[in-house]
ZATIMAR-572732 format. One record per residue (C-alpha): residue in one letter; x, y, z. Coordinates in pm, whole numbers, padded with zeros to 5 digits, always signed. Each point is the difference from the previous one (the first is absolute). Layout:
BEGIN
AXYZ/...
END
This chain:
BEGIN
X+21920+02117-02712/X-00159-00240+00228/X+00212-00310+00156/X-00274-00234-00075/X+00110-00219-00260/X-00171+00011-00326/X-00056-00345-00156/X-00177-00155-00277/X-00051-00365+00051/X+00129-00250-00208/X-00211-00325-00034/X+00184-00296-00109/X-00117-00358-00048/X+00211-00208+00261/X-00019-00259-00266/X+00206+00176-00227/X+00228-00152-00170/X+00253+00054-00273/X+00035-00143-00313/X+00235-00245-00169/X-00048+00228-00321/X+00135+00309+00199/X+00361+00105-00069/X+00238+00049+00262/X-00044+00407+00037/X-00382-00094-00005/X+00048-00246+00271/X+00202+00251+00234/X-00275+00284-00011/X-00274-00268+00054/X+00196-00169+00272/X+00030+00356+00159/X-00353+00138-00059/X-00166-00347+00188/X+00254+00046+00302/X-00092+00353+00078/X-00175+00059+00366/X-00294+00191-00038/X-00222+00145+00206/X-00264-00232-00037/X+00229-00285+00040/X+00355-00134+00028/X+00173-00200-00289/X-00046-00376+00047/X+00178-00218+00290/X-00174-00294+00192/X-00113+00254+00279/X+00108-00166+00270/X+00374-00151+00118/X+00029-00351-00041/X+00230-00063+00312/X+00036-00352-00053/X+00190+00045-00356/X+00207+00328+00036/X+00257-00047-00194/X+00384-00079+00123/X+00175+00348+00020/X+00311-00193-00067/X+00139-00146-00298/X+00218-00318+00051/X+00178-00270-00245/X-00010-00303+00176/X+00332-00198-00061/X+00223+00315-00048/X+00345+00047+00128/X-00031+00296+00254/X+00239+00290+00018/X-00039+00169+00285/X+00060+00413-00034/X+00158+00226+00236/X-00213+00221+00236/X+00004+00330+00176/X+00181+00356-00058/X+00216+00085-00277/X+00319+00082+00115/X+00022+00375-00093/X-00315+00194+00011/X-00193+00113-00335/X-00133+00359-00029/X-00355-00047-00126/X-00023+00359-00138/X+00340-00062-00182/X-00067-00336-00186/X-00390+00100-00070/X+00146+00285-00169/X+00246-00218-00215/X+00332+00086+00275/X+00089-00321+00053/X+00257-00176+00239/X+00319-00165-00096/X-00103-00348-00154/X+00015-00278+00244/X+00136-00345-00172/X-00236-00183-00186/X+00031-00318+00236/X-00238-00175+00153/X+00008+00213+00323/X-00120+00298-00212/X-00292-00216-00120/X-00136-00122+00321/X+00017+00428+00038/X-00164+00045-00277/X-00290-00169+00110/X-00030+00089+00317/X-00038+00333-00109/X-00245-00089-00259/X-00241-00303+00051/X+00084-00186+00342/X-00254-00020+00273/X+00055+00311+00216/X-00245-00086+00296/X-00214-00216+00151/X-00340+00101+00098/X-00196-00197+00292/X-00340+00003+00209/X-00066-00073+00361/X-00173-00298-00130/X+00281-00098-00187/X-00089+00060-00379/X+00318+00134-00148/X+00095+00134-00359/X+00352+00103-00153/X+00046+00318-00170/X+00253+00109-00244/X+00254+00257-00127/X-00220-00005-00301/X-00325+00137+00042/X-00332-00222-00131/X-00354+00050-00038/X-00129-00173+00316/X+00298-00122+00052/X-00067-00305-00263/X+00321+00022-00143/X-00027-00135-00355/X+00351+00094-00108/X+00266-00252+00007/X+00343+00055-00146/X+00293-00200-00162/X+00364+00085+00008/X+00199-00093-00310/X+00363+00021+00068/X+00372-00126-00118/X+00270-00118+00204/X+00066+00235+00285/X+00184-00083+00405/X-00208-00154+00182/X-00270-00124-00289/X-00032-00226-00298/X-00095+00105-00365/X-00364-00070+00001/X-00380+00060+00025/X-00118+00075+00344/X-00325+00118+00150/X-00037+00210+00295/X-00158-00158+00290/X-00062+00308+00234/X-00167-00257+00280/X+00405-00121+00065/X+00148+00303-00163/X+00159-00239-00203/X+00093-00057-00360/X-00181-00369-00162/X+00225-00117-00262/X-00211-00146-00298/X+00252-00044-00228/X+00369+00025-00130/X+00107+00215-00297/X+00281+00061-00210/X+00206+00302-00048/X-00122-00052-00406/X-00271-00012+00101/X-00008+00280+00211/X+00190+00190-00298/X-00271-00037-00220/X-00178+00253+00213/X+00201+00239-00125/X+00097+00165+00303/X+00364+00104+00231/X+00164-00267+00110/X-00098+00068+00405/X-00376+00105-00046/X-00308-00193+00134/X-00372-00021-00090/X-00257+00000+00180/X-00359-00108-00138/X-00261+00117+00153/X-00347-00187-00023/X-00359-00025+00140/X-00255-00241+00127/X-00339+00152-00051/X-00177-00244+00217/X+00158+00138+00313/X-00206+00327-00073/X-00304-00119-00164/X-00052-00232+00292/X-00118+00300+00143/X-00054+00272-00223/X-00141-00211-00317/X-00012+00145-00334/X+00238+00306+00123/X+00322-00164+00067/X+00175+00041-00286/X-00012+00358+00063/X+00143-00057+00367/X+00263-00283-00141/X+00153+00301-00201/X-00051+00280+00240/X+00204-00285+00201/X+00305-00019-00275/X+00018+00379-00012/X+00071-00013+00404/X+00268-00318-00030/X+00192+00162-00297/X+00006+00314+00192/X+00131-00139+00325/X+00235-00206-00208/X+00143+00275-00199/X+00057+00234+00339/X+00148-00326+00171/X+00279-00013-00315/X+00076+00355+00069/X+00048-00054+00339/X+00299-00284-00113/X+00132+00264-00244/X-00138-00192-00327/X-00211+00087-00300/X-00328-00139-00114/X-00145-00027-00354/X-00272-00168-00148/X+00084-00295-00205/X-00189+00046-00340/X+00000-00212-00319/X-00175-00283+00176/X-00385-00082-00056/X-00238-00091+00279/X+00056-00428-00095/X+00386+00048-00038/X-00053+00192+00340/X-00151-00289+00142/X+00265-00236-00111/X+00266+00199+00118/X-00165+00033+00392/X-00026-00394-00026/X-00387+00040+00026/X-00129-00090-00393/X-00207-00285+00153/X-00147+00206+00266/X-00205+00191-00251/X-00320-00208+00027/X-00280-00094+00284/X-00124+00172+00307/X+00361+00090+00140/X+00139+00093-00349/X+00281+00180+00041/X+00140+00293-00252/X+00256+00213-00101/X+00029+00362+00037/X+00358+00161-00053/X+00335-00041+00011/X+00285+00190+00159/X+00340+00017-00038/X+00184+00111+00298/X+00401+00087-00059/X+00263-00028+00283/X+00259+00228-00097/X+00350+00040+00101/X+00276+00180+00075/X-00206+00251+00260/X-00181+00223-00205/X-00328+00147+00045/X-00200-00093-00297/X-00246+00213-00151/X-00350-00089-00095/X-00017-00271-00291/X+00006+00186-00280/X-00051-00309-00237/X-00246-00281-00034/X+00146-00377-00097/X-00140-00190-00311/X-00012-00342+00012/X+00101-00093-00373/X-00092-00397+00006/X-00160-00057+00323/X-00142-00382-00116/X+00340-00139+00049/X+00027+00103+00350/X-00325-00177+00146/X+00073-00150+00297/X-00171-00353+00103/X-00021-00051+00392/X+00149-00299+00112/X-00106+00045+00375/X-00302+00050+00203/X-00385-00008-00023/X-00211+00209+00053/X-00170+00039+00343/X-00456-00017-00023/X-00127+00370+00099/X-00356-00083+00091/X-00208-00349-00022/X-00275+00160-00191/X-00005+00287-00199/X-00242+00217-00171/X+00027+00084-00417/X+00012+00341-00088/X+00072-00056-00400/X+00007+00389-00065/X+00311-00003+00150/X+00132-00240-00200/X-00122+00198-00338/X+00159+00321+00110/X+00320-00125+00085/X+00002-00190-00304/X-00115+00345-00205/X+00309+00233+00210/X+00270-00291-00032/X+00305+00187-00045/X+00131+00030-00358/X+00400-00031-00088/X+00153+00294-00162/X+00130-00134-00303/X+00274+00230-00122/X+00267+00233+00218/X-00119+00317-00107/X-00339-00098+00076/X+00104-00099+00373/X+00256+00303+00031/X-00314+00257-00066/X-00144-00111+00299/X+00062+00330+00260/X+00189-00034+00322/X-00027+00177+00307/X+00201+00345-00037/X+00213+00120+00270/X-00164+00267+00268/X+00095+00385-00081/X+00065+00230+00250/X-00305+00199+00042/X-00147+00242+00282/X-00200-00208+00165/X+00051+00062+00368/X+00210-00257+00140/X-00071-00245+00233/X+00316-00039+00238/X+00041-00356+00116/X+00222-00311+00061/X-00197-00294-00068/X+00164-00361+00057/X-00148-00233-00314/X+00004-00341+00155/X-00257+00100+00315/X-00209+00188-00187/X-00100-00289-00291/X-00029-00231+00254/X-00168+00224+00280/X-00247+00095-00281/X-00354-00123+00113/X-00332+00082-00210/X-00238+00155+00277/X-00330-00143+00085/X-00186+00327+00105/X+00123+00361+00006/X-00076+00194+00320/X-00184+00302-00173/X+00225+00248+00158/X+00390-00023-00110/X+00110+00208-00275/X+00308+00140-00172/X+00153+00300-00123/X-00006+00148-00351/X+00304-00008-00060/X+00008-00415+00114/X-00298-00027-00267/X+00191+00181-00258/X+00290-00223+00019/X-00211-00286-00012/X-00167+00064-00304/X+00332+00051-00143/X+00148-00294+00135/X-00302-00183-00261/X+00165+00086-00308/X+00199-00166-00199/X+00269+00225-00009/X+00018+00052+00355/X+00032-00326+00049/X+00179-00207-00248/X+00112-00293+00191/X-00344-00075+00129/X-00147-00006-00380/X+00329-00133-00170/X-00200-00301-00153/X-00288+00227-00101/X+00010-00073-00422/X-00313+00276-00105/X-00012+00303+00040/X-00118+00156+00290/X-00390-00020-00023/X-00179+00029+00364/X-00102+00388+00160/X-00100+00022+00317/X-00360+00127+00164/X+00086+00130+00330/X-00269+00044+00314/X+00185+00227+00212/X-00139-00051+00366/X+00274+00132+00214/X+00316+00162-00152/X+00114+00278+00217/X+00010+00323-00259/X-00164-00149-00233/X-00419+00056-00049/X-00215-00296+00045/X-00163-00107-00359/X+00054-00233-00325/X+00325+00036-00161/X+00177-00166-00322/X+00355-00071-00039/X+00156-00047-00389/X+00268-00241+00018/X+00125+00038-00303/X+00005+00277-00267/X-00353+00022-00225/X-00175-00174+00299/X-00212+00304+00120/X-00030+00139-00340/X-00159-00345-00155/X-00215+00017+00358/X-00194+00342-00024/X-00192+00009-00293/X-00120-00354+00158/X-00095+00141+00352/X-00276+00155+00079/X+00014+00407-00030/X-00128+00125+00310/X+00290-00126+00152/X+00252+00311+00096/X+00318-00152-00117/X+00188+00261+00163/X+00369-00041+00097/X+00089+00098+00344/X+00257+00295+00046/X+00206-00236+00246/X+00036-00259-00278/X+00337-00025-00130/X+00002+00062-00414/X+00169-00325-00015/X-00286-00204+00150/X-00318-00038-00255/X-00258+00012+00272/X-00333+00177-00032/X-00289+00048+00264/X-00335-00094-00159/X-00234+00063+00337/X+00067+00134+00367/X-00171-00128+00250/X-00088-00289+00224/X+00038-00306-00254/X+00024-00296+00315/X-00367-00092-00112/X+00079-00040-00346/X+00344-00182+00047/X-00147-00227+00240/X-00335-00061-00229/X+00233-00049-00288/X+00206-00275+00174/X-00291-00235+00055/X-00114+00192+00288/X+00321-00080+00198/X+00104+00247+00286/X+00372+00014-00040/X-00056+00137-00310/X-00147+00347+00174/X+00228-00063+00336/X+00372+00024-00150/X+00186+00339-00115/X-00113-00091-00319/X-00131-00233-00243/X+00110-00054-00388/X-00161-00171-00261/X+00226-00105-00284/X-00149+00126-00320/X+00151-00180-00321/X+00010+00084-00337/X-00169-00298-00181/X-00154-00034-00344/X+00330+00143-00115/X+00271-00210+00166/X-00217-00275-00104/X-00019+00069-00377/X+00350+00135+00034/X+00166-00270+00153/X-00259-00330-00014/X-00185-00182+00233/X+00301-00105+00216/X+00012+00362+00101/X-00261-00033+00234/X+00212-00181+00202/X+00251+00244+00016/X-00259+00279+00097/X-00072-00180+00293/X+00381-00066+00096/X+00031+00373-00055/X-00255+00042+00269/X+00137-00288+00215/X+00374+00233-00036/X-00188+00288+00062/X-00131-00133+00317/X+00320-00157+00115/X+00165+00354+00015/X-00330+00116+00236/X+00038-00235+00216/X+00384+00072+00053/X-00003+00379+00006/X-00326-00013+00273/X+00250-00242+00240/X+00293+00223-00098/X-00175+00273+00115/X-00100-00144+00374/X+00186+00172+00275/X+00010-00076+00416/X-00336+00224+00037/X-00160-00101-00323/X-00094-00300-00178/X-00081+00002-00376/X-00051-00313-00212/X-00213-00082-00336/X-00204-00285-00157/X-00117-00091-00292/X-00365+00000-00100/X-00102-00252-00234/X-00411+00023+00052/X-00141+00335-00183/X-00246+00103-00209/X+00144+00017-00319/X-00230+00190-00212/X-00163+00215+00343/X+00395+00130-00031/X-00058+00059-00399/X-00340+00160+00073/X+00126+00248+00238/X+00260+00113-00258/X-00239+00041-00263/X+00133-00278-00210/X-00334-00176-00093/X-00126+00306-00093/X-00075+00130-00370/X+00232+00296-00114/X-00341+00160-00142/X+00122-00068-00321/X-00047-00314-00133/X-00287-00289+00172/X+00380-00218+00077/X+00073+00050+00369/X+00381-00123+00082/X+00054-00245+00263/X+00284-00145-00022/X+00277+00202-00114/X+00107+00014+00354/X-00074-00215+00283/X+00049-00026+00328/X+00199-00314+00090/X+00126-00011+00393/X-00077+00256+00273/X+00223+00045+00317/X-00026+00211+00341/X+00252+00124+00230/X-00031+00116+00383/X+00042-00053+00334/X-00042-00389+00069/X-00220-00185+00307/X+00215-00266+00118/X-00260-00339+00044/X+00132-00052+00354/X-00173-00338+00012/X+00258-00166-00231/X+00354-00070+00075/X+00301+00014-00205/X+00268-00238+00003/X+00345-00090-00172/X-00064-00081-00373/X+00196-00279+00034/X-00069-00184+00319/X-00144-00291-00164/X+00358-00058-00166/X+00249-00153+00165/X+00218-00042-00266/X+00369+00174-00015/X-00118+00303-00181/
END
């Protein structure tokens, strides 16, 4: 089969629009449809950066009472391996020490980035596409040493907790949850990413939420505790909760996106994976009205993009209504012992989330073994790695396209990776049948991976991802291949949110294993790739074509959501990096 990439194009009216008279599952697929790239042109944005208005990276509440958080190492080192693989440490207290921990495992800046002409930019623990940074996060907590009951957001500019208001214990209670636990909201500002990538941001705002609820569910580990999501609660309830319900309008609106409950035990176990979800039973009666703080301006002037607005109207998130209906939601199972070739390594937590960098180029050279590869795939799945997807609610949903560039052992060509059980079965009958779909002797029975095509695929991985090298220069590229018209009907529009934090999990655990797996001689790191050409990755599958059947050809049972690469980095030796905190003078 030839690397060129066969395409049909797809002409669509940049006009298009979608209707009030739509319903919400209507709304999603349109929404999706008018933001694919194709290769006759890319999904509407301005087309150019306007400088003058980029939008403040950083959240602030003018007026707030400032709580500064603690900074630096923890003081006993966490075994990545361990806690992504649900070991976890003894449980540090849940004061607010552990906190200021928390998030500077999770969120805080990590780095600051700087040219010789002086142009600097922060980055973060939490990866972003382009580094916009739409999520913003609110801690809910009771009384605990060192910090009042109350409703604080997370300023990761000062590292520092903003207190917007003062709550209750009752009122607390009425969440429903232990008497130490926290929540933490976590929300987005879609302006930050349509400033520069227009009608596509809402896709990036969630890839985004995957990432932060990722990094904050490895960064709980690390402290010993558990995370859960926190159901029962609809998308306005949400809102009320995070202190944002009249942030919801205007160019900077502001929305909800989930909720998790993080659990300090005691007593110096090692908690397993949560193995329950909580259910809000009357979440009206704890809305919480902020007393403190305004809201700082993001950019002077701003540019509408009001299919935004309708699709995160159409996917706000439903509350479950009853307990059995929230307790059939599936949870992360515990890894098995399996025999996978092992990996032997000691791997220190705290450096590597907050070493982690997304790399600019790949050097077209550095690759890894098979056996490296083979643990990283496995490191994706849910099982594998239950503290990582601990707030995941549906069931697992995304399989993985792999462009296999430079894997020592392992024969250059297209692979796909089931995540889950049925994923490869529901997949071939859709794919095209010339395809080998062979599985390789070395593959371990455990592992549902296939090889579709051997052979040079750089062309086709970089052609795919918007004609971007770093696609074709890494080890290997992956694009994220979810299952969609039936999670969707399943499970409602709000669902296509979740794909995409499924993705934005997915990627999280990418990015981690490719820095856990740099050594003195070697380098490896990832990136996400948010520009690709969503149906050109559909085409060369086969799934636009007709099954010779039937005149219906079926296009969007799967799609492909996110794509990533991992390799051998080029360091940008024209930019400096600095202390992520040098600006700060404040105690931390």
């Amino acid at each position: 089969m030839s690397t060129t990439v066969r395409h049909r194009l797809l002409h669509l009216s940049p006009a298009l629009c979608v209707p009030m008279t739509m319903s919400a599952l209507d709304t999603v697929r349109s929404y999706h449809q008018q933001t694919k790239h194709q290769f006759d042109g890319y999904a509407r944005s301005l087309g150019y950066l306007d400088w003058a208005n980029q939008p403040d990276p950083f959240r602030r509440y003018r007026g707030c009472p400032l709580v500064p958080l603690v900074r630096g190492n923890f003081p006993v080192a966490a075994d990545y391996d361990a806690i992504r693989c649900g070991e976890l440490p003894a449980a540090h207290p849940g004061d607010v020490q552990a906190i200021g921990r928390l998030l500077w495992a999770s969120l805080a800046l990590s780095a600051w980035k700087q040219t010789k002409a002086g142009d600097r930019w922060a980055v973060r623990v939490n990866p972003s596409s382009g580094n916009l940074h739409p999520t913003e996060a609110y801690l809910l907590s009771v009384d605990r040493p060192g910090l009042s009951a109350g409703l604080y957001h997370y300023a990761p500019f000062h590292h520092a907790l903003e207190r917007r208001a003062e709550i209750t214990t009752a009122t607390f209670a009425q969440l429903g949850l232990a008497p130490d636990a926290m929540v933490v909201v976590l929300t987005s500002i879609p302006w930050r990413e349509a400033w520069k990538y227009g009608e596509r941001a809402f896709r990036y705002c969630q890839h985004d939420v995957g990432h932060a609820v990722a990094a904050l569910s490895l960064a709980a580990g690390m402290l010993g505790w558990r995370c859960a999501p926190l159901l029962g609660v609809d998308h306005r309830d949400l809102a009320r909760l995070a202190g944002i319900a009249d942030h919801g309008t205007g160019p900077e609106a502001e929305i909800p996106e989930l909720a998790v409950v993080i659990t300090p035990t005691t007593g110096g176990t090692s908690p397993s994976p949560s193995t329950s979800v909580t259910v809000v039973r009357e979440p009206r009666r704890a809305v919480i009205t902020p007393t403190h703080g305004m809201p700082n301006r993001l950019s002077k002037v701003h540019h509408d993009w009001p299919i935004i607005s309708e699709v995160s109207a159409a996917t706000a998130v439903p509350g479950w209504t009853t307990e059995a209906e929230a307790q059939s939601a599936p949870v992360a199972a515990r890894a098995s012992s399996s025999s996978m070739t092992a990996i032997t390594r000691t791997v220190d937590a705290l450096p590597l989330v907050r070493h982690r960098r997304s790399a600019v180029a790949m050097d077209g050279r550095t690759g890894i073994t098979r056996d490296e590869w083979l643990a990283l795939l496995t490191a994706t799945r849910a099982p594998a790695s239950p503290t990582l997807f601990a707030s995941m609610t549906l069931p697992p949903a995304v399989a993985l396209l792999v462009f296999v560039h430079r894997v020592s052992g392992c024969e250059p060509g297209l692979y796909l990776l089931g995540r889950a059980e049925g994923h490869l079965t529901d997949l071939r009958p859709r794919i095209r049948p010339d395809f080998t779909w062979e599985v390789p002797t070395w593959c371990p029975p455990e592992l549902a991976l296939v090889r579709l095509w051997q052979g040079d695929v750089g062309e086709t991985a970089r052609t795919l991802s918007c004609h971007q090298a770093i696609a074709a220069d890494g080890a290997f590229a992956v694009a994220m291949l979810a299952r969609f018209d039936d999670t969707l009907v399943t499970h409602g529009p709000s669902a296509y949110r979740h794909l995409y934090w499924e993705c934005g999990v997915i990627g999280q655990v990418l990015y981690l294993e490719a820095e856990a797996l740099t050594r003195p001689d070697r380098a490896i790191r990832g990136t996400g790739i948010g520009c690709f050409f969503d149906d050109g990755v559909h085409d060369l599958l086969g799934f636009n074509l007709s099954d010779g059947t039937s005149d219906r050809v079926d296009q969007s049972a799967w799609q492909s959501l996110y794509h990533f690469t991992i390799g051998g980095p080029v360091e940008d030796q024209r930019l400096v990096t600095t202390d992520p905190y040098v600006h700060d003078l404040a105690p931390g």
